[in-house]
C-alpha positions in Angstrom: -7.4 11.6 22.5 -8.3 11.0 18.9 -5.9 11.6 16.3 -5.7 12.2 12.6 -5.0 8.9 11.5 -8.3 7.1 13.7 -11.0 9.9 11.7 -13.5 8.5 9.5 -12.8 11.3 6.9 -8.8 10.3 6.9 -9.4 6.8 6.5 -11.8 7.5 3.7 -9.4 9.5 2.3 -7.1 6.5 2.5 -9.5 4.4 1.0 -10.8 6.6 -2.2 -7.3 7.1 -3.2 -5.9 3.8 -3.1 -9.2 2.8 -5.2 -8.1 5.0 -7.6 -4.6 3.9 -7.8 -5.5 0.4 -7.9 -8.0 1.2 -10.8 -5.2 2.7 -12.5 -3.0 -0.2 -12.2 -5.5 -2.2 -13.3 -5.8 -0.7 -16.5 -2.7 -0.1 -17.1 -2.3 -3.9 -17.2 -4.9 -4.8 -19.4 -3.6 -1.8 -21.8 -0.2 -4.1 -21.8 -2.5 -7.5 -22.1 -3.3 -6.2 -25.4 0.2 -6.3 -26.3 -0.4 -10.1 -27.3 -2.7 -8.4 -30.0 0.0 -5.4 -31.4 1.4 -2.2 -30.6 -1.5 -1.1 -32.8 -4.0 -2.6 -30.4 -2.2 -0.5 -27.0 -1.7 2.6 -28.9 -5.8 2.0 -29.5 -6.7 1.8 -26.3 -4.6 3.5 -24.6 -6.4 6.7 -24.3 -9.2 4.9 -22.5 -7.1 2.0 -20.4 -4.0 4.3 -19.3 -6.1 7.3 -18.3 -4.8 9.7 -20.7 -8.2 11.4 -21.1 -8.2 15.0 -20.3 -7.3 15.6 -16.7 -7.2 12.0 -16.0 -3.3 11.9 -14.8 -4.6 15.1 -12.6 -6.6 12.5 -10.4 -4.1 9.9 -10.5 -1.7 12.9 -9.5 -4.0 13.4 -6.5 -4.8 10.2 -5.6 -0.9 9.5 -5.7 -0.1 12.5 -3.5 -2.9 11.4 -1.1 -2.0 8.0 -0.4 1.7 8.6 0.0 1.1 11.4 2.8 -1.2 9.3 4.6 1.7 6.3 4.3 4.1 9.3 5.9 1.7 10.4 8.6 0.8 7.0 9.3 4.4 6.3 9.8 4.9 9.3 12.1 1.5 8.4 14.0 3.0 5.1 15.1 4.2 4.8 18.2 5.3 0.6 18.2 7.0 -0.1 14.6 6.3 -3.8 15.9 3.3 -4.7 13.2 1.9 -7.8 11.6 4.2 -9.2 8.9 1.6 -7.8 6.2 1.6 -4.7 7.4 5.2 -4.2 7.0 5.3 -5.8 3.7 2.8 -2.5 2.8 4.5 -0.3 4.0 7.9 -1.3 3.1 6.2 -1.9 -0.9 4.0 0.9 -1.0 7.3 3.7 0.3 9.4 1.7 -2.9 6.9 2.6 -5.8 7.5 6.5 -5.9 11.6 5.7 -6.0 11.0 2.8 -8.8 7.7 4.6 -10.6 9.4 8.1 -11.0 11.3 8.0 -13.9 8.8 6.4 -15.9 6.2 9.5 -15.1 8.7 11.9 -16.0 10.0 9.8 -19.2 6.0 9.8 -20.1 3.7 12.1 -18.7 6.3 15.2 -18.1 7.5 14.9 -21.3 4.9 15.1 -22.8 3.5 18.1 -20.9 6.5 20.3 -21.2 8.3 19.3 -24.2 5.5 18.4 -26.2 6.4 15.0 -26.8 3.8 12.2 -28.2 4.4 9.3 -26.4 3.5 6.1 -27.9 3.7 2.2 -27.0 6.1 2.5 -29.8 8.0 4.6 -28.4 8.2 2.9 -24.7 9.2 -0.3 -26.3 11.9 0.9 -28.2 13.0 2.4 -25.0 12.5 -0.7 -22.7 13.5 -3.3 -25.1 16.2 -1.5 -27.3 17.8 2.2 -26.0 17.2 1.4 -22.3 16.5 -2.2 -21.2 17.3 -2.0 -17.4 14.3 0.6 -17.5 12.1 -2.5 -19.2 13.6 -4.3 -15.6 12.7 -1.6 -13.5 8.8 -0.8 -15.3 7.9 -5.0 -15.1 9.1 -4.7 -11.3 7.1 -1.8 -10.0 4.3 -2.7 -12.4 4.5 -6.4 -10.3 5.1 -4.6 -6.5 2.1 -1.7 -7.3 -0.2 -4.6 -7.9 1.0 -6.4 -5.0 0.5 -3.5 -3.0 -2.8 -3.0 -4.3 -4.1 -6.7 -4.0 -3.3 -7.3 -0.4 -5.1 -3.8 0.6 -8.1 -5.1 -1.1 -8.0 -8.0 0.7 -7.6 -6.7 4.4 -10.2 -4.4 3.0 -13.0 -6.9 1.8 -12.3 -9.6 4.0 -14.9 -8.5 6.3 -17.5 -8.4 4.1 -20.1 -11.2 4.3 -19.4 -12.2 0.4 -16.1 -11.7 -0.1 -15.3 -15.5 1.3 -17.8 -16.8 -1.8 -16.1 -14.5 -4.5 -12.3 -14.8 -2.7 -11.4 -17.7 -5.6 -12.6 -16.2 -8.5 -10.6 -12.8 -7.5 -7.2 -14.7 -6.5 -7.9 -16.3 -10.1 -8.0 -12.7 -11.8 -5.0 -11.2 -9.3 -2.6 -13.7 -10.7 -3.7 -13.8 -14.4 -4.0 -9.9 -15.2 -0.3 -9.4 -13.9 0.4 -12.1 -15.8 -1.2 -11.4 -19.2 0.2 -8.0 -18.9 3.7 -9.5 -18.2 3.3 -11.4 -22.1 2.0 -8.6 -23.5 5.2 -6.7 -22.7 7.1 -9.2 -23.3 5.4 -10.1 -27.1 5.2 -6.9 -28.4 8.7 -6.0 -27.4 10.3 -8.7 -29.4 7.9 -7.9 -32.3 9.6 -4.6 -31.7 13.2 -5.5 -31.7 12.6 -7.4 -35.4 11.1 -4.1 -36.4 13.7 -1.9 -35.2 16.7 -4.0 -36.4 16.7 -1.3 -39.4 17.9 2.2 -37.6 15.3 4.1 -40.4 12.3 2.6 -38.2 14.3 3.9 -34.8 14.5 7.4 -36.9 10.8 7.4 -37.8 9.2 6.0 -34.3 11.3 9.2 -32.4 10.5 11.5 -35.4 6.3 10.6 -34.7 6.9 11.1 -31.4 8.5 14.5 -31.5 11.2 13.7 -29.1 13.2 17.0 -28.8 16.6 14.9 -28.6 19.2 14.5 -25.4 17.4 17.4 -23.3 14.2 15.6 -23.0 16.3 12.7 -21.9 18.7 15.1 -19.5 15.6 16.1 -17.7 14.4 12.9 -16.7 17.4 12.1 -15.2 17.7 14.9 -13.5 14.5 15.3 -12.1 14.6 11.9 -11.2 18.0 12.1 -9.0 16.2 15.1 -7.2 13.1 13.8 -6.6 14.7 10.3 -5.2 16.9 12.0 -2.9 14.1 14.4 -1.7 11.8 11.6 -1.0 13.9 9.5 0.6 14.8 12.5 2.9 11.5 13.0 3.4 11.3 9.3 5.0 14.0 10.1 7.4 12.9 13.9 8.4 9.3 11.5 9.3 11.3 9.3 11.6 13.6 11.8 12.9 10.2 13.2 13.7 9.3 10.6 15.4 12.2 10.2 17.3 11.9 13.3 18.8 8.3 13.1 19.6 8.5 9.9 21.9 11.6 11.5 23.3 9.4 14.3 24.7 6.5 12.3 25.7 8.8 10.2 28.0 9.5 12.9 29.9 5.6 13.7 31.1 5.8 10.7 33.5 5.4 7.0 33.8 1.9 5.5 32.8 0.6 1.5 33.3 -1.4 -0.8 31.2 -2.3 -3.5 33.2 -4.0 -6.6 31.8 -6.4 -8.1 33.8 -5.2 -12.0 34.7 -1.7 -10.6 32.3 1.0 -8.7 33.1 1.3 -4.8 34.0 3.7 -2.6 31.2 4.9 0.5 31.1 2.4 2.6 28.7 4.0 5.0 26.4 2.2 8.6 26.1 0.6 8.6 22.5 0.7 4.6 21.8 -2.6 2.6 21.8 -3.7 -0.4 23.6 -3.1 -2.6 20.8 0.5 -1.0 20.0 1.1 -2.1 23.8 0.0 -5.5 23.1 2.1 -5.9 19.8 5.3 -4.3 22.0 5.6 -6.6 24.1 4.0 -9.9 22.6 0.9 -9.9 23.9 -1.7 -12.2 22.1 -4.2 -9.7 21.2 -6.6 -10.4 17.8 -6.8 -8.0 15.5 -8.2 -8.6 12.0 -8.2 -5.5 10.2 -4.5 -4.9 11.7 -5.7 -2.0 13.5 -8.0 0.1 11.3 -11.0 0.3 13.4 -12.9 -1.6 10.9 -13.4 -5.3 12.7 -13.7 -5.2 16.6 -11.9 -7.7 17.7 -9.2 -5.5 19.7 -11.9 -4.5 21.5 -11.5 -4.7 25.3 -13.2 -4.6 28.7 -11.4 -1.1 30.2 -11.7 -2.4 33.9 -10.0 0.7 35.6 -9.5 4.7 34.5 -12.6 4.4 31.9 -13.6 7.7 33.4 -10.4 9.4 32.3 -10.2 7.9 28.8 -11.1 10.7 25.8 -14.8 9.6 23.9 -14.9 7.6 21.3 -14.5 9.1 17.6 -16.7 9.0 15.4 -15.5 5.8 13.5 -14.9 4.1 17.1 -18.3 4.7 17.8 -19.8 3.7 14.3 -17.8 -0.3 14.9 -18.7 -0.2 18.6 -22.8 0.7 17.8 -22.7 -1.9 15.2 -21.8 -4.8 17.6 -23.8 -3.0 20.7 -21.5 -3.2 22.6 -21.4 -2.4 26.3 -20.4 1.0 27.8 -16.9 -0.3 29.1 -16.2 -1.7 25.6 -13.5 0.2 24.0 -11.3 -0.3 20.6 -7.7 -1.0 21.4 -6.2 0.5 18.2 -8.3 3.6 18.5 -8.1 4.2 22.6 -4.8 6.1 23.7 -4.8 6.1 27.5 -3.5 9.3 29.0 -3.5 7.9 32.4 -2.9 4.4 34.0 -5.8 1.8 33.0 -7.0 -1.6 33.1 -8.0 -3.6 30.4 -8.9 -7.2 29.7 -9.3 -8.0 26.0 -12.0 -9.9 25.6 -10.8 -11.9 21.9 -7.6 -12.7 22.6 -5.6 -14.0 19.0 -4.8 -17.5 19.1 -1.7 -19.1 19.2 -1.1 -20.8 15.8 1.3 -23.6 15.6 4.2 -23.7 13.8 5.2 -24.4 10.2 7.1 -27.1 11.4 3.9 -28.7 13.8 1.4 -28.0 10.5 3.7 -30.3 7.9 4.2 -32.8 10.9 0.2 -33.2 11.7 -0.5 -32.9 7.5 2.1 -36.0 7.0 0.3 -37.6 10.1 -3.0 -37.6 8.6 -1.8 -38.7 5.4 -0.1 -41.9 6.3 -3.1 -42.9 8.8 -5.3 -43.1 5.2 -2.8 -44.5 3.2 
């Protein structure tokens, strides 16, 4: 049966809003690049590179909100929590930027919108570098894991694509020098701003331009924060308490097989897909997108019970017409069998060797030329 998270329109939902986010990110960093400049310089631009244009932070708001419930149902979805090590490292980043980002959207954007406050790269430096420093440690950490986060979707993304092996180079280049230019430009202008600020007149006047209300402004954030950490984080458990309960039903509805042709046979769980199967119990099964539906090479040869599988979605179909691919040809990550089936995968993943084999043939090599 297909589900929520194997639609076209979800995944381009997933896709639209994580552009967004990354775009934001982006900017964001080349606004604090041009602290190498002067505060002068971020306050300048920030308008433009920060998205404070009218109703800018409603579609970063959006694309936020979007992107985190899909991480959530995505999580729920899952039947196997066994995944490729990239996967988890998503997951596990991309549920750790609301926690860590929080505070600094209240301590900006809310503050602004309810207590009329002007915020200023004047005003966030004296904060990080002077009032507050553990906040400048916890802003240059989530700044570092949101790009992260954003640079290896991109790549599972594009990787596919015909060009991106030509342009791959040039855009690692770029993902480690804008984090890094950003990184100095928080770092210069916040010591310019600690020689400015050694005189408590220039603390006075930066709060005094920026209309800071005094301790209730700061109250709030703290506040707000504390309740919004504690509601997301039970939001994380209510999704695998969820879960839990699900596959606790579903087990009760009978036993189902998956039997690999010239493999083993398993025990299928109601919901999971092929490829879940595969990953559950160590199966070598290639799958380059991680189980998107975007590449095809889960697909398999379904050898026994095609006739009772569900029809392929609409994005199943769009990979599987692209390749032409024969009638028995299914994707794993998109087919969940309701009944007992056979399947043979027809690209099984290689077996890579070892760390420990790679150095030993590398140091091989090298001392046959020399």
């Amino acid at each position: 049966m297909p589900t929520l998270s194997g639609s076209r329109r979800f995944q381009q939902l997933r896709t639209v809003s994580g552009l967004v986010l990354f775009a934001y990110v982006l900017t964001h960093m080349l606004n604090h690049s041009l602290g190498l400049v002067s505060l002068e310089a971020m306050d300048r631009w920030r308008f433009l590179l920060s998205w404070q244009f009218g109703g800018g932070w409603i579609v970063i708001l959006a694309a936020a909100v979007v992107h985190t419930a899909h991480a959530l149902w995505s999580l729920y979805d899952r039947r196997v929590m066994r995944m490729p090590a990239w996967q988890f490292m998503q997951l596990v980043l991309g549920l750790a930027i609301p926690f860590l980002l929080i505070e600094h959207v209240l301590g900006t954007r809310a503050v602004a919108e309810l207590y009329g406050v002007q915020p200023s790269y004047a005003l966030v430096q004296l904060t990080y570098w002077r009032l507050a420093p553990h906040l400048g440690i916890l802003q240059s950490t989530v700044m570092i894991i949101s790009w992260v986060h954003g640079c290896v979707g991109l790549h599972f993304w594009l990787r596919l694509r015909p060009w991106y092996r030509s342009v791959a180079p040039g855009l690692f280049t770029l993902a480690v020098l804008v984090p890094t230019l950003a990184l100095l430009g928080f770092v210069v202008s916040g010591r310019a701003l600690l020689v400015e600020t050694a005189d408590g007149a220039v603390i006075a006047a930066i709060l005094k331009a920026a209309q800071v209300p005094g301790p209730s402004s700061a109250t709030f954030v703290g506040e707000t924060t504390l309740i919004f950490r504690y509601g997301f984080a039970a939001l994380i458990a209510a999704t695998f308490f969820a879960r839990g309960v699900r596959n606790l039903l579903s087990s009760r509805f009978g036993t189902m097989t998956l039997s690999y042709a010239d493999g083993p046979t398993v025990t299928l769980l109601p919901g999971a897909s092929i490829l879940e199967m595969s990953r559950a119990y160590g199966i070598p099964h290639a799958s380059v997108c991680g189980g998107r539906g975007r590449c095809s090479t889960c697909r398999v040869s379904v050898r026994h019970g095609r006739d009772r599988l569900s029809p392929p979605s609409s994005a199943e179909l769009r990979v599987l017409s692209r390749i032409g691919a024969a009638p028995d040809v299914r994707l794993a990550c998109m087919v969940r069998p309701t009944h007992s089936v056979t399947v043979r995968p027809l690209m099984p993943r290689p077996r890579l060797p070892n760390w420990r084999s790679s150095l030993r043939a590398t140091w091989r090599a090298r001392s046959g030329r020399w």
